[in-house]
N, C-alpha and C positions, 0 to 999 in steps of 0.2 A: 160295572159299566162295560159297554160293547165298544171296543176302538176301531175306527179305520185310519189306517196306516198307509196315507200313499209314498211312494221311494220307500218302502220297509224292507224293502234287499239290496238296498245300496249299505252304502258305508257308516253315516250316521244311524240312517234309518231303521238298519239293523241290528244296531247298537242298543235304541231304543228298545226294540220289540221283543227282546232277550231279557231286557231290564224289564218290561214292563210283562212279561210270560213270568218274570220270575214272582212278580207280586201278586201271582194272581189273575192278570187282568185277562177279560177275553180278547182278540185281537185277529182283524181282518187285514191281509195286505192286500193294497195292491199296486200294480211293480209292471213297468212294460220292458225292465231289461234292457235300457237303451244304453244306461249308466257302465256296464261292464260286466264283468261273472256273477250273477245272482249269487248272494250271501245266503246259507244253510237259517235252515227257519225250524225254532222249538215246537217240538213235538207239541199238536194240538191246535196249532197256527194254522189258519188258513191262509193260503197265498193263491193271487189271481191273477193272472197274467190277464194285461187290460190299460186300457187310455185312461188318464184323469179327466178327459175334453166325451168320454161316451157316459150321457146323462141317463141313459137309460140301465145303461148296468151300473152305475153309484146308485141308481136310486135304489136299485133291486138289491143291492150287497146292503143297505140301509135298514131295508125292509125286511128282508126274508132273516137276518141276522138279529136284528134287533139292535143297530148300534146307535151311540147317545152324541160320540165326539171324535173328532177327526183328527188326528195329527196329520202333517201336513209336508212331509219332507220332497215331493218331488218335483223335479224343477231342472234344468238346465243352469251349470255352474261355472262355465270357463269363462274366466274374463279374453283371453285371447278372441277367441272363438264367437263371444257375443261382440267384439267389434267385429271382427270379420262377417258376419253372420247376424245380424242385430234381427233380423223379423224372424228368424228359429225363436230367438230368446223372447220377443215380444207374444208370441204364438204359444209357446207353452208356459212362460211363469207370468204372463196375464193372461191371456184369452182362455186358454184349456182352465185356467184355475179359478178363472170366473164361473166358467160354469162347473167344474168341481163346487164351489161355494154356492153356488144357487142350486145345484141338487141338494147338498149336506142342508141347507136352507130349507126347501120344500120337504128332505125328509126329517124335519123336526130338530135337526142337529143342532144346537144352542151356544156349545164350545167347540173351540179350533186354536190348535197349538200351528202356527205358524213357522215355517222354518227359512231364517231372513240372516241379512248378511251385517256386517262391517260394510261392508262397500257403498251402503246407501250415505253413507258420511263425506264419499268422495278424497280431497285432499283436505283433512281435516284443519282448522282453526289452532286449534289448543291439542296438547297431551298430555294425561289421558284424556280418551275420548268418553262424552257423558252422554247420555241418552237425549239430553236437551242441546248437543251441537247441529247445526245447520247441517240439510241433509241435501248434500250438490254432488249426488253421483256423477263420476267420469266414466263411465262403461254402459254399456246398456245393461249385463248384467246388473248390477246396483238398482239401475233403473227401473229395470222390471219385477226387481223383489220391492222397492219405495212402493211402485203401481200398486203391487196388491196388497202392500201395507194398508195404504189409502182406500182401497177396498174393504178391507175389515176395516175400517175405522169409522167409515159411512155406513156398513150393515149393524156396526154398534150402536148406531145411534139410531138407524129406523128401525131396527127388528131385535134389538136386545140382546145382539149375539155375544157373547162373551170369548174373548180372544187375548193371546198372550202370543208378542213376535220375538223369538229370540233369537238376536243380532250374532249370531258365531265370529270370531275374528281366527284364529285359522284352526283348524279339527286337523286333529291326529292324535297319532297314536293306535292301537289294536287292543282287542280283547287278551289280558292276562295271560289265558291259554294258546294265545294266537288262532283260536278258531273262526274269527274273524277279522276284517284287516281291510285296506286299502285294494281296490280292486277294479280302479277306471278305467277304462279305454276310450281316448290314450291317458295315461299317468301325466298328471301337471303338478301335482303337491308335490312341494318342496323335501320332504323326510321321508316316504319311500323312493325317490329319484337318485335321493343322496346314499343311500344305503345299498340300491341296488347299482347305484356306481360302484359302490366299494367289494360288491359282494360280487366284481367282472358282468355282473347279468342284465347290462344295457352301458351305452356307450359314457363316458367322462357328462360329466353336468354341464349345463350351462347355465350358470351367469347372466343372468340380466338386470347387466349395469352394475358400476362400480365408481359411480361418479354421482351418487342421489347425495344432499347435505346432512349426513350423517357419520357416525366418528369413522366408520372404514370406507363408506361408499358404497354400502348394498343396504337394499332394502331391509328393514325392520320389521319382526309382524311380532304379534300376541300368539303364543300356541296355546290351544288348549284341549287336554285328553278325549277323547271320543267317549269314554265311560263317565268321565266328569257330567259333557253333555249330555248324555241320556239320562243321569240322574236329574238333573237341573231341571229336564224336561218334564219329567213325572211330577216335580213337585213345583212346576206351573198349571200341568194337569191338575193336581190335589186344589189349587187353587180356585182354577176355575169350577170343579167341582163343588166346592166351597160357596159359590155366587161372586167372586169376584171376578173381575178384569181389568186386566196387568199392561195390554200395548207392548209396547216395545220397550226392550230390558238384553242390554248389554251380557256376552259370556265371553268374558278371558280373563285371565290369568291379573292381568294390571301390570304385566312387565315384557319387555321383548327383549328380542335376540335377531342380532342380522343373520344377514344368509352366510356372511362368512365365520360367524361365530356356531352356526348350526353347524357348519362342516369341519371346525375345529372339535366342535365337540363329540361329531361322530369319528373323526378322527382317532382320537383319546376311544371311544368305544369300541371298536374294531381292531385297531393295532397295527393301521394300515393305512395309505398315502390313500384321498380320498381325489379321482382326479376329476378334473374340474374347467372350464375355461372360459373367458369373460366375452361377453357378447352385450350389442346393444340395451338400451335401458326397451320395455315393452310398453306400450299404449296403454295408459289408466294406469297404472302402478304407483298410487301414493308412494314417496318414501318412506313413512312410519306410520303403521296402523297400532294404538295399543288401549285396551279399553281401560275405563276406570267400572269397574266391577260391582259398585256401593248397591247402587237398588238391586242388585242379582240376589250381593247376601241379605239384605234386609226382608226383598219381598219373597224370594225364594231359601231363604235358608243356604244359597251358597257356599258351599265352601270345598274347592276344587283340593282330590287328596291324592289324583295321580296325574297332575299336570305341571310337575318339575319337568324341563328337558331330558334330565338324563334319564326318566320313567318315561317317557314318550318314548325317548329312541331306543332304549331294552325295550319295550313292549313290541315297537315296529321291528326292531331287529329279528326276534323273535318268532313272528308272523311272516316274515320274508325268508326266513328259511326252513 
């Protein structure tokens, strides 16, 4: 099968596209580099520098390619940034990805691997978080990855599309060899910010908030490997390839670690004082994101084998220098 891959030189997405050149598969990017330093692309990879929102060139990469299914990784990701800014985020991970979806639509494309957050959960009910909690995002981000949840979920049911959203709770980590890696501008992830404090190569961290209801006072997240992910991904592809459709299906880990127990831990990794300094709580910041993982391994075969901490931060370590 022929994939188009949009955000396939970002950070996940090129995660994927490596994983998925490796199996074989054929694989079209395309990538408008808004995200930071385009990620290196496997020999044989086509990459296209291009909008997801210009209908006329998806429909021609469709066509002249021959492709069947569409991963789906690009999007606008900063919770900061989507309050500040909320009609950017409404504009490209709904509007441009509407009609993304209605070209991949009109050129016969059937499957669409989605790529959706944690964040549509908002300040969650219960933990862990399950795919059937109330979805009351606080960000516009969350918001506009729900919108186009809700959009594949209405083209399922009039056009038979076959669609699988998986919910990421937080991505990191790098490729093994560090040939790929974390590469936004600006850097907002938590684990290369903390590493390149320690490595002198950007100012002391900050902290935001030290006062959420939780045992130290800093936020809580689920990390989970970036290699984990793209595996997960394939084999929700296999799925829909298969005739089924999956929705929305949780990826992490099932356990968290605060911000200050990351920084102990990179600490312990380094050998060195990791500097740091507390600042306000930020806008939309649940204090505890942590998924419960059950339908991941059930429908997808789940089972994450490099998303311990201390393999995350060797792996970013690694890639950071």
């Amino acid at each position: 099968m022929g994939l188009l891959v949009t955000g396939g030189r970002g950070f996940i997405g090129s995660h994927f596209v490596w994983a998925a050149a490796r199996e074989g598969r054929r694989v079209v990017v395309l990538d408008d580099h808004s995200g930071g330093a385009p990620a290196p692309m496997p020999h044989g990879v086509l990459a296209i520098l291009g909008d997801i929102g210009d209908e006329r060139l998806v429909s021609s990469l469709i066509r002249e390619h021959r492709l069947t299914a569409l991963v789906h990784f690009a999007g606008k990701i900063q919770v900061g940034e989507s309050v500040q800014r909320p009609e950017l985020y409404f504009d490209v991970n709904v509007s441009r990805s509407l009609r993304l979806l209605e070209s991949a639509r009109r050129g016969g494309l059937e499957q669409i691997v989605f790529s959706s957050t944690a964040a549509v959960y908002g300040h969650p009910d219960r933990i862990p978080i399950g795919e059937d909690a109330p979805r009351a995002p606080v960000n516009p981000y969350g918001a506009t990855k729900l919108a186009f949840e809700f959009a594949l979920e209405a083209a399922g049911r009039a056009h038979g599309l076959r669609w699988v959203a998986p919910r990421y709770f937080n991505a990191a980590g790098a490729s093994p060899d560090g040939h790929l890696r974390e590469a936004h501008e600006p850097e907002t992830h938590l684990i290369p910010l903390i590493l390149d404090a320690a490595l002198g190569r950007r100012p002391p961290l900050r902290v935001y908030g030290a006062d959420y209801p939780t045992p130290d006072g800093s936020c809580i997240r689920d990390y989970i490997h970036v290699c984990d992910l793209a595996d997960a991904h394939l084999a929700a592809l296999r799925r829909l390839e298969a005739g089924d459709s999956l929705g929305p299906i949780n990826l992490g880990l099932g356990r968290g670690y605060s911000v200050l127990e990351v920084l102990a831990a990179a600490k312990e990794l380094v050998g060195m004082e990791v500097p740091y300094d507390i600042g306000p709580r930020r806008p939309g910041d649940p204090p505890v994101l942590v998924a419960d993982p059950a339908r991941a391994q059930v429908e997808l075969g789940f089972n994450p084998c490099r998303s311990e901490l201390r393999t995350i931060l060797e792996d970013t370590l690694r890639s950071r220098r």
